[in-house]
C-alpha positions in Angstrom: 48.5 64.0 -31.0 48.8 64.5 -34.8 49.3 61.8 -37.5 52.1 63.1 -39.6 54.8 61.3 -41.4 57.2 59.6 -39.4 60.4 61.8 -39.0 63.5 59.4 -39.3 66.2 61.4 -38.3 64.4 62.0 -34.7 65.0 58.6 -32.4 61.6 59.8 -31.2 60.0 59.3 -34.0 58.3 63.2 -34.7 55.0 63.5 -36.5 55.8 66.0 -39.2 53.1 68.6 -40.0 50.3 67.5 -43.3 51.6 67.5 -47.1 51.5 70.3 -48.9 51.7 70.4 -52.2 54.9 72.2 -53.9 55.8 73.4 -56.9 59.4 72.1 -56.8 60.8 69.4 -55.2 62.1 69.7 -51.8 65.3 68.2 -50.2 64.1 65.3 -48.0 65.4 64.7 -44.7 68.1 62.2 -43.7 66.3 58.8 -44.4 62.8 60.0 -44.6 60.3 61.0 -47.1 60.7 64.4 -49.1 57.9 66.6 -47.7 55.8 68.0 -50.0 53.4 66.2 -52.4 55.6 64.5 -54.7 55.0 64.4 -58.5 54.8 60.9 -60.3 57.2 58.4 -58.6 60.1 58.4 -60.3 60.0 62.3 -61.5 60.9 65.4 -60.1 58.5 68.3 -59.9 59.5 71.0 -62.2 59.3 74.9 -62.1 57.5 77.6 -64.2 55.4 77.1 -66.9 55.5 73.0 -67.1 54.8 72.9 -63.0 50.9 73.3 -64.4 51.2 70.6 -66.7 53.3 68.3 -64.3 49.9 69.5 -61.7 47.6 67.7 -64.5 49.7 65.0 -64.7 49.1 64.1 -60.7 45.9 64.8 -60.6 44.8 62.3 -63.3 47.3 59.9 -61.8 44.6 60.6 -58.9 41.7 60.3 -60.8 43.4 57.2 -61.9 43.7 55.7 -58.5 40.2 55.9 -57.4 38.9 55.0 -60.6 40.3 51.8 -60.1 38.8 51.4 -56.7 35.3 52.0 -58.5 36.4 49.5 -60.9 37.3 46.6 -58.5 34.4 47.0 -56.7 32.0 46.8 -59.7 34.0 43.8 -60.6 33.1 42.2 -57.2 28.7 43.1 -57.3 29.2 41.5 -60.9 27.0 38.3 -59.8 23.6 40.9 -59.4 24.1 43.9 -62.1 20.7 43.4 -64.5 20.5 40.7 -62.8 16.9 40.7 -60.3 16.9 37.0 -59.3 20.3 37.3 -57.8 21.1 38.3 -54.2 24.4 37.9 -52.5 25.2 35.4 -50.5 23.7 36.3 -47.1 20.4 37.2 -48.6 18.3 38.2 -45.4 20.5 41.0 -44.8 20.0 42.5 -48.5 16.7 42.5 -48.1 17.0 44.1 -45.3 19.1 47.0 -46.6 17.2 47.2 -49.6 14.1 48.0 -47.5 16.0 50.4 -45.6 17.1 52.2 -48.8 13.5 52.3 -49.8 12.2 53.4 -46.5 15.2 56.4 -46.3 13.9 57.3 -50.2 10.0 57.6 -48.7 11.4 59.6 -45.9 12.8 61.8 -48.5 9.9 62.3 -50.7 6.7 61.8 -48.1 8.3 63.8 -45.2 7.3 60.9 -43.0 9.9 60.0 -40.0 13.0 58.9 -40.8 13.8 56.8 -37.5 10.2 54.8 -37.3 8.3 52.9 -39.8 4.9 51.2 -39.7 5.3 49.6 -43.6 6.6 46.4 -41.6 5.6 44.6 -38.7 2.2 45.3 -39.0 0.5 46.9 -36.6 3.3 47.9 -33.8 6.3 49.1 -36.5 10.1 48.9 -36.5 12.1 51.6 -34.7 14.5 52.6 -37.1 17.3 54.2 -35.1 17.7 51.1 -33.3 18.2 48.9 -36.5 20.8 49.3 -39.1 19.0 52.8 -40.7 21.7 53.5 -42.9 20.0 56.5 -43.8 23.6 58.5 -44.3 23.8 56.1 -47.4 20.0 55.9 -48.2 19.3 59.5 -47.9 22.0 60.6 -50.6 20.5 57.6 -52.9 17.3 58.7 -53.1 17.2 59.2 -56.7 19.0 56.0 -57.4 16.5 54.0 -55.4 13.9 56.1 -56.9 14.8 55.6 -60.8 16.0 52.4 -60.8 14.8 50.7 -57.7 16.4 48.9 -54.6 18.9 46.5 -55.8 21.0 49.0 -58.1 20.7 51.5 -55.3 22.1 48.6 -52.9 24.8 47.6 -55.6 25.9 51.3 -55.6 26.0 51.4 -52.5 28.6 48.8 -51.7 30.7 50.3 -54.1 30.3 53.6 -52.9 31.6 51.9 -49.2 34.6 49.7 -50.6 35.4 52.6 -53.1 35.1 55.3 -51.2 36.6 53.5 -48.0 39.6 53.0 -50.0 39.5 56.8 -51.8 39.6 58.5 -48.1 42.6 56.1 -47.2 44.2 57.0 -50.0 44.1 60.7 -49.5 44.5 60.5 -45.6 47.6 58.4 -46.6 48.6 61.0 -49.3 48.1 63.8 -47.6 49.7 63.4 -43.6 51.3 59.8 -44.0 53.8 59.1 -47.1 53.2 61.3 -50.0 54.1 58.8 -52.8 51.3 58.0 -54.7 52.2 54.5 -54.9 52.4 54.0 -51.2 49.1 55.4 -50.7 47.3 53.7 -53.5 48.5 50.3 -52.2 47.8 51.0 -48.7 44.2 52.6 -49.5 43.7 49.0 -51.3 44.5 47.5 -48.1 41.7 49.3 -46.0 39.1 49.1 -48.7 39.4 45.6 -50.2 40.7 43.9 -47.7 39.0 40.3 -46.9 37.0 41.3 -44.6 35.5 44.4 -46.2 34.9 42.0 -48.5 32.5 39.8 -46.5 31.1 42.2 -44.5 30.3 44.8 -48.1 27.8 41.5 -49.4 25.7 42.2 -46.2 26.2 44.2 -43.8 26.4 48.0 -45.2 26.4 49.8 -41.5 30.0 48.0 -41.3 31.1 48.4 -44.8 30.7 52.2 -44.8 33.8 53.5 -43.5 34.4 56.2 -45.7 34.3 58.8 -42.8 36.7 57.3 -40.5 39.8 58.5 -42.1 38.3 62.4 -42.2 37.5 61.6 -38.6 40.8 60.6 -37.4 42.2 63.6 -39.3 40.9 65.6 -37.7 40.8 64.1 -33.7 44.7 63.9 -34.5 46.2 67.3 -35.8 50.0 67.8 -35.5 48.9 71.6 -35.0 47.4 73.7 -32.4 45.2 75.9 -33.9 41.5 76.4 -35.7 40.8 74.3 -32.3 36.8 75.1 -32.2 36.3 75.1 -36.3 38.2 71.6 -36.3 36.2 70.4 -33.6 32.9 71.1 -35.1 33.9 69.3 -38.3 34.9 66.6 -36.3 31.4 66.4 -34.6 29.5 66.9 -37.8 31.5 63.7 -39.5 30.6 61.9 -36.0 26.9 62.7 -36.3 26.8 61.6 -40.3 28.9 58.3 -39.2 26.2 57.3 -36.3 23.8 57.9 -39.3 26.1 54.8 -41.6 26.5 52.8 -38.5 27.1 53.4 -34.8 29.3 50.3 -34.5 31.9 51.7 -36.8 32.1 54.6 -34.5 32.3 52.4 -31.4 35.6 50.6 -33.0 37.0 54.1 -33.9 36.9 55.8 -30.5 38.1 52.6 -29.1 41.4 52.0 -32.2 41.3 56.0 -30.9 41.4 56.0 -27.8 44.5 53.1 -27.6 46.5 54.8 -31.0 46.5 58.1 -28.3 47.6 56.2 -25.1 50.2 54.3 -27.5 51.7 57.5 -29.1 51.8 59.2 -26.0 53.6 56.6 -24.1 56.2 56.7 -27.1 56.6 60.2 -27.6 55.7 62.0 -24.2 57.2 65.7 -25.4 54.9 65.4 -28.7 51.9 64.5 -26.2 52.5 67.3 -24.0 52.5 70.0 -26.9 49.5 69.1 -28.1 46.9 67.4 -25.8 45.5 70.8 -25.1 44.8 71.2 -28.5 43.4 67.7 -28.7 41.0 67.5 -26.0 39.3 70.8 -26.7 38.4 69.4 -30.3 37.2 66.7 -28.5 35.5 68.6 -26.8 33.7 70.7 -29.2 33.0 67.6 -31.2 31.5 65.9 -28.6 29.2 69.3 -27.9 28.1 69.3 -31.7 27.5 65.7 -32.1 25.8 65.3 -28.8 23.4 68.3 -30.1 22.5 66.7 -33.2 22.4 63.3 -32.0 20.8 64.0 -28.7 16.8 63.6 -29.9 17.7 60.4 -32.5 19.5 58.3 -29.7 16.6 59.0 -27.2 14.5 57.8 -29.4 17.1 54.7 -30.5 16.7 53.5 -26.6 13.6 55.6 -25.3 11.4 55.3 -28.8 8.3 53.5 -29.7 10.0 49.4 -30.2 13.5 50.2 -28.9 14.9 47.3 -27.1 17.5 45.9 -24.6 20.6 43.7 -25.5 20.9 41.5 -28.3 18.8 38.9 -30.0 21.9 36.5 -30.1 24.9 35.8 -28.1 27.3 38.1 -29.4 30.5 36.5 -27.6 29.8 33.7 -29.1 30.7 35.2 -32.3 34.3 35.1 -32.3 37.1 34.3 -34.6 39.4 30.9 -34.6 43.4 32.2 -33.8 44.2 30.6 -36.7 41.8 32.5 -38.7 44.8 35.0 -38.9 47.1 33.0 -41.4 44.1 31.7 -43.7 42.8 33.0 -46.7 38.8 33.8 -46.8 36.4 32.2 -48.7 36.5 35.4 -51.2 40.2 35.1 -52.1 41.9 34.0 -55.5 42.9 30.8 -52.8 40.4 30.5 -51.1 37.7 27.7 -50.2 34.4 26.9 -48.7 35.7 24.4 -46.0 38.3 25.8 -44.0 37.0 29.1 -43.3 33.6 28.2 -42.1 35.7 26.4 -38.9 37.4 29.7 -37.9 34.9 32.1 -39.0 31.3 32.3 -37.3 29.8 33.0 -40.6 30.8 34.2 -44.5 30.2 37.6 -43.4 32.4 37.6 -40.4 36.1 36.6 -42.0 37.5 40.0 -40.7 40.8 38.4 -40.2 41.8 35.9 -43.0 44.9 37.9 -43.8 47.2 34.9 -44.7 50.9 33.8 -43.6 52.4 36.5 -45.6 50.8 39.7 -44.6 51.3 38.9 -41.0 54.8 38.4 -41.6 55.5 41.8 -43.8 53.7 43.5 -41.0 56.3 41.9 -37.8 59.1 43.1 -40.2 57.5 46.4 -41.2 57.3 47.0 -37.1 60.7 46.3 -36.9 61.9 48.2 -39.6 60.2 51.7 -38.5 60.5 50.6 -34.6 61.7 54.3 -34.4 59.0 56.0 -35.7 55.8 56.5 -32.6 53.3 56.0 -34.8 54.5 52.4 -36.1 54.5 51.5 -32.4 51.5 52.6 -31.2 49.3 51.0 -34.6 51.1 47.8 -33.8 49.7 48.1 -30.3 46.6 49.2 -31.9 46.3 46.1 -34.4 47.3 43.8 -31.5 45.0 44.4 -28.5 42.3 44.3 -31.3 43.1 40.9 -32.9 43.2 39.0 -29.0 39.7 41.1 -28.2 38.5 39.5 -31.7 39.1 36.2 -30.2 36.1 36.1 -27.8 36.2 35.2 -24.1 37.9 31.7 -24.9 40.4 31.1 -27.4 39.9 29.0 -30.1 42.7 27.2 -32.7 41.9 24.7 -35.3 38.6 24.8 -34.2 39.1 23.3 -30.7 38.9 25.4 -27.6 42.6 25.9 -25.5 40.1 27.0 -22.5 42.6 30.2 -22.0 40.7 33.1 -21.5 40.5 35.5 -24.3 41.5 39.5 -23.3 37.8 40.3 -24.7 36.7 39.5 -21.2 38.1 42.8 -20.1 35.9 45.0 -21.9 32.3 42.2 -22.1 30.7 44.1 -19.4 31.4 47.6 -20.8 28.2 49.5 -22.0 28.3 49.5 -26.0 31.3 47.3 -26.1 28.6 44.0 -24.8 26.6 44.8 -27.9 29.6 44.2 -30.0 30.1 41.3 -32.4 33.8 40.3 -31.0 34.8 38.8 -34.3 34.7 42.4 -35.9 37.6 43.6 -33.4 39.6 42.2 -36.0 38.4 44.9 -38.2 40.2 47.5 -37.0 43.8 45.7 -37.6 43.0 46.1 -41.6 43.6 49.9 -41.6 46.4 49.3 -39.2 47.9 46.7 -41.8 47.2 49.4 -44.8 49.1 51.9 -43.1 52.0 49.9 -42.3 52.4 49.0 -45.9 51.8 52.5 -46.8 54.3 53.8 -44.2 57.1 50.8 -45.4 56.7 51.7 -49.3 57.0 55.6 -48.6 60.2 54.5 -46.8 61.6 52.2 -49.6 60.6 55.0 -52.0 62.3 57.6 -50.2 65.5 55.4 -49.1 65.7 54.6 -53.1 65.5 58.0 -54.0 63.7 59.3 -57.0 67.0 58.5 -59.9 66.3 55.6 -61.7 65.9 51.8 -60.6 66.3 51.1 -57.0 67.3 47.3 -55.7 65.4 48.2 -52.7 62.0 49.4 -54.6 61.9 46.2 -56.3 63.1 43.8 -53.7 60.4 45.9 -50.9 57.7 46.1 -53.7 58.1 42.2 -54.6 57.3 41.2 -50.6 54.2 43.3 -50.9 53.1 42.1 -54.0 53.8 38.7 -52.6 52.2 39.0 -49.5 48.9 41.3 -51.1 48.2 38.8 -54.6 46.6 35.9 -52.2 44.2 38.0 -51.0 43.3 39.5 -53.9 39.6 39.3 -54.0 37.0 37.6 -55.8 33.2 38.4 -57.0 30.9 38.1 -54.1 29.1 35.1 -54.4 25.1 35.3 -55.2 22.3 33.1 -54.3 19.0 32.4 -56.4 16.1 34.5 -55.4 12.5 33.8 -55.3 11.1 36.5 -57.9 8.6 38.7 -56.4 4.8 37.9 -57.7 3.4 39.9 -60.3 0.3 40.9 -58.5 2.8 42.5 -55.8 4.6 44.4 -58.1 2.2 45.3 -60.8 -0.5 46.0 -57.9 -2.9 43.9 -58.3 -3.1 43.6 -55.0 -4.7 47.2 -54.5 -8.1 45.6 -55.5 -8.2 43.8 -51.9 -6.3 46.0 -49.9 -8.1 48.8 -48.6 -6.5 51.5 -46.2 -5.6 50.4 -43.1 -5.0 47.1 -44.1 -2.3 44.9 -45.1 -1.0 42.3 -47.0 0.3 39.2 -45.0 3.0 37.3 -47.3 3.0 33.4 -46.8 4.4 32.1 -44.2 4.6 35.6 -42.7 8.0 34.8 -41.3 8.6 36.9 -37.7 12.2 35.7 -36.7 15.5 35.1 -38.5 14.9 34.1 -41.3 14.8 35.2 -45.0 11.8 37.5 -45.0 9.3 37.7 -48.0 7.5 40.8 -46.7 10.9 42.6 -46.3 11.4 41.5 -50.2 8.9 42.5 -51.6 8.3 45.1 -49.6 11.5 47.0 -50.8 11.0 45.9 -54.6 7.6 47.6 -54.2 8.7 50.6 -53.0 7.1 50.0 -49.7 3.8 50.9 -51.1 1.5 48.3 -49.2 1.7 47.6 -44.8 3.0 44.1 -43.8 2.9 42.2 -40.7 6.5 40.8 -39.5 9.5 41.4 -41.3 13.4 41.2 -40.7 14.6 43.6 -37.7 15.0 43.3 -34.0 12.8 44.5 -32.0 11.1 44.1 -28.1 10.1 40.4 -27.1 6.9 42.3 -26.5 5.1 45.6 -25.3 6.0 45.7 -21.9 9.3 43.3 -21.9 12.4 44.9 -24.2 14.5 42.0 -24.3 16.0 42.3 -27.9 14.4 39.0 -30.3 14.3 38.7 -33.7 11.4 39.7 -35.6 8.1 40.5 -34.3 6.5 38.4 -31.5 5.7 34.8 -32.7 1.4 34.3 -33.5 0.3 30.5 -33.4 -0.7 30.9 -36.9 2.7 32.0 -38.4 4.8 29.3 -36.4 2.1 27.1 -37.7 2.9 28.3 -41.4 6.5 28.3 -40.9 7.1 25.0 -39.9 5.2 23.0 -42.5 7.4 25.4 -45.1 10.6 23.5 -43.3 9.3 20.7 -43.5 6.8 20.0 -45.8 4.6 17.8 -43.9 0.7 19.5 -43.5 -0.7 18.9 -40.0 -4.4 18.2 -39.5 -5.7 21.8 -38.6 -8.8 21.2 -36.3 -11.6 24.2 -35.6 -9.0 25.4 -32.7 -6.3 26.2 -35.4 -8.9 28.0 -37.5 -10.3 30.2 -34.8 -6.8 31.0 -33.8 -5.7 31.9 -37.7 -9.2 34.7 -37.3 -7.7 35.9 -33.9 -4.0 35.9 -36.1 -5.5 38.2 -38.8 -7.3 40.4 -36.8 -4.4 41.5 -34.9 -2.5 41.6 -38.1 -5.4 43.4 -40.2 -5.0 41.8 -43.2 -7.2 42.0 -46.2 -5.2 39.3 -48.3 -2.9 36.1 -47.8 -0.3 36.2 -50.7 2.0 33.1 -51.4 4.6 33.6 -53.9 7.8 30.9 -54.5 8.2 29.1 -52.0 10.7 25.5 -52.1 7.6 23.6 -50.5 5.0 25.5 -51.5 2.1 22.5 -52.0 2.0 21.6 -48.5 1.7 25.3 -47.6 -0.9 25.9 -49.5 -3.1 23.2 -48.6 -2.4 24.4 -44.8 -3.7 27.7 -45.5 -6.4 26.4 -47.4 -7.7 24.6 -44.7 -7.3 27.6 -42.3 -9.1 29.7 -44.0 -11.0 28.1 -47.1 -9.9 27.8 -51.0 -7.7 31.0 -52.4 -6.9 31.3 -56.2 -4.0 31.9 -58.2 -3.5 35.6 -59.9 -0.8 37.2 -61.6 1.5 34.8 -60.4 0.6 34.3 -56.9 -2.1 32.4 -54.8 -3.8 35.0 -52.8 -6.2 34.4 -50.2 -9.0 36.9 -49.5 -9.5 37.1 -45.8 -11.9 40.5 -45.0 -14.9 38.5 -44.4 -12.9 36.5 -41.6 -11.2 39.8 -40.1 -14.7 41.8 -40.0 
């Protein structure tokens, strides 16, 4: 199978071979696309000595391109540049991928192991592989995280994720799809900035970086035969780095993959035939290189010290409203607070929200190019993953139709249970980037490259007026507790000897926003913790997934007079059990910083463990004498 552009004068639709580029300008084939790489839209290419110049001309035009990409990006982490107290929206997760950025920068510079940590959840540790590691992102930003600290080396790192998401579109596009610079630009803004990049970019890195998958797909579908094993070990070098961003990714690929190949072949058999040897054996090799890198990190992802079984949440139940289709997100120039949050299981989870018109340029765009295999097999691509995004009921308007949703057909697949349902939909925004691409190459190309064309400007007005609604907005911040001055200035050393650790208050162990995570990653993971933000084994000997380390007496204690403010009467019982607490935890100091009730926690831990004091901004508790 090979993506190439769309051949128009077959009926079968024939993948033509990549763009190269050409120092004149070719003669382009009955209704389709000149081959070659095409100089400025509108301009021919000419020959001898102003071909160089003409060269300079498209590669800034290039440069161009992805600097905007960079550009809209940094327009949309706006709300947290210089700005510390700031954290987007779905602030758990940051912390969380702060940390990790810190922890893959210690890796880096201490030679410790990248894929198990002890600096959290105090004393048992987090299994790295089997959380959201990131370390193909925090390993490259180790001197970002390193000068400048963990939330300009997260910043970066989302745009590094939308940007570069959209650059490798935009090249893929360029280079095998449509060849017009325009068509690719638009369509690379599509995969990149799409809504629900958007949402997911604020939190959830492991999803947002998909700057690999077009190289990936590149190179599983050739429209050539040969460099079979040298192909194939690219491709399993660019699977091994992607498991290293985020497995899930990879597990929506091989699936959008696996249907795009079925699809083409059904629509052009003869293409198939020529080259599925070809195909499988870079499969092949691919899978022999990736399984030889990855072979000793997933044993220890699902073997390891703290791997774990399942889920710590019901992942079908995360799902997407039908009507979720036609709206616009939350992050959009029309968007709103209300209506998405009934279609949407969370913010971060509007992976559809691609409004009326989009869905309706798309329909049309599969009419229009019916001809072509490719345009058929991503529409049967886009669709089987928008009904499995739907759950294993369908929901519209918020009610449930009690129809069963196609997701049911794959809930008891191995890898595919794990998987969020709502972020099926994902994989239709590349399709929906590449049908736009493929429909403005074709209006392009129909215009021809003399002058004004009726059809560029009628074609380019329904994508401008199907795209400007979902143009997106800033991702929206959240206030942030700062982290004490005795954290970060290290006070703390004085109290903490080795082996120790310091216990943040309430030393949160599920869900919730983490303050040992924090501050953690803003130190520079310089000081052990108890708890923390991950998922991890219910306990040593059962590996159902939870949240968070095991729940002790004294933290749920802690916890639930911070919700609700009302202190209990602690008896001798409670006090005993708070020794037996930071014993197991080793802790050397209690440390409260900001917290919304704060008083009432206090005087709880006061009565645990006897008057603390307030220094450099933080009431700390000295606890050695009761942990022996």
């Amino acid at each position: 199978m090979g993506l190439g552009r769309p051949d128009a004068d077959r009926p079968d639709g024939l993948m033509a071979a990549p763009v190269e580029p050409a120092a004149r300008e070719p003669e382009p084939a009955r209704g389709a696309e000149p081959a070659g790489d095409p100089a400025p839209v509108g301009e021919p290419v000419p020959a001898g000595a102003s071909a160089a110049r003409s060269l300079r001309r498209v590669r800034g035009l290039d440069v161009a391109v992805i600097a905007g990409y960079v550009g809209l990006a940094v327009l949309l982490t706006s709300g947290q540049w210089v700005r510390p107290e700031r954290l987007f929206h779905q602030d758990n997760d940051q912390m969380l991928f702060e940390w990790m950025l810190a922890r893959a920068a210690r890796a880096v510079t201490g030679a410790e192991n990248p894929l198990y940590s002890t600096a959290l959840n105090a004393p048992d540790g987090v299994n790295l592989m089997a959380n959201t590691s990131v370390l193909g992102l925090g390993v490259p930003l180790t001197p970002v995280t390193l000068l400048f600290g963990t939330q300009p080396a997260f910043l970066v790192a989302v745009v590094a994720c939308l940007a570069g998401t959209a650059t490798a579109w935009y090249v893929l596009l360029l280079r095998r799809l449509v060849g017009c610079r325009v068509a690719a630009a638009v369509g690379g803004l599509v995969c990149g900035f799409a809504p629900g990049m958007v949402a997911q970019a604020g939190a959830h890195l492991h999803i947002a970086a998909q700057f690999l998958v077009p190289p990936i797909l590149a190179l599983v579908f050739r429209p050539d035969t040969d460099r079979v094993r040298r192909r194939g070990a690219a491709l399993g070098l660019l699977v091994a780095y992607q498991v290293f961003l985020g497995e899930e990714v990879l597990v929506f690929v091989a699936l959008a993959a696996g249907v795009l190949t079925v699809g083409y072949a059904l629509a052009d058999r003869a293409m198939a035939r020529r080259l599925a040897p070809a195909f499988l054996g870079r499969i092949g090799v691919g899978a022999l290189v990736a399984g030889a890198l990855l072979a000793y990190p997933l044993w220890f992802q699902f073997r390891g010290p703290g791997h774990y079984r399942g889920m710590p949440f019901d992942a079908p139940g995360f799902r997407l409203d039908a009507a979720s289709f036609t709206a616009s997100a939350r992050q959009t120039v029309l968007g709103d607070d209300h209506l998405p949050g009934l279609l949407a299981p969370n913010p971060t989870e509007e992976n559809s929200f691609f409004g009326p018109g989009l869905l309706v340029l798309a329909v049309v765009i599969v009419v229009w190019l019916w001809r072509s295999p490719l345009v058929r097999a991503m529409a049967v691509v886009g669709t089987v993953a928008a009904l499995f995004s739907l759950g294993p009921v369908v929901r519209v308007d918020g009610a449930s139709t009690g129809l069963p949703g196609p997701y049911r057909l794959v809930a008891g697949v191995p890898l595919l249970d794990l998987v969020v349902p709502a972020r099926f939909a994902l994989i239709c925004v590349p399709v929906l980037g590449v049908l736009v691409a493929l429909s403005l190459g074709r209006a392009w190309s129909t215009a021809g490259h003399a002058g004004p064309a009726p059809v560029r400007l009628l074609w380019g007005g329904a994508v401008a007026a199907a795209l400007l609604p979902l143009a997106p907005t800033p991702i929206r911040t959240v206030p942030a507790w700062p982290v004490p001055a005795f954290v970060t200035d290290g006070g703390w050393r004085e109290y903490v000897p080795t082996g120790r650790t310091l216990v943040p208050v309430p030393p949160v162990t599920g869900a919730g926003a983490s303050p040992a995570t924090f501050w953690s990653a803003r130190a520079g993971l310089v000081f052990t913790a108890p708890g923390g933000y991950f998922i991890g084994p219910r306990a040593a000997d059962d590996p159902t997934a939870r949240w968070g380390a095991p729940d002790r007496p004294t933290a749920l204690l802690l916890r639930r007079v911070a919700e609700t403010g009302q202190v209990p009467v602690v008896t001798d019982g409670d006090r005993r059990q708070a020794a037996v607490d930071l014993r197991h935890w080793r802790a050397a100091v209690l440390v409260q910083g900001g917290l919304r009730r704060s008083d009432p926690v206090r005087r709880t831990v006061d009565q645990l463990v006897g008057p603390g004091r307030e220094i450099d901004g933080a009431w700390v508790w000295v606890v050695r004498p009761l942990v022996g």
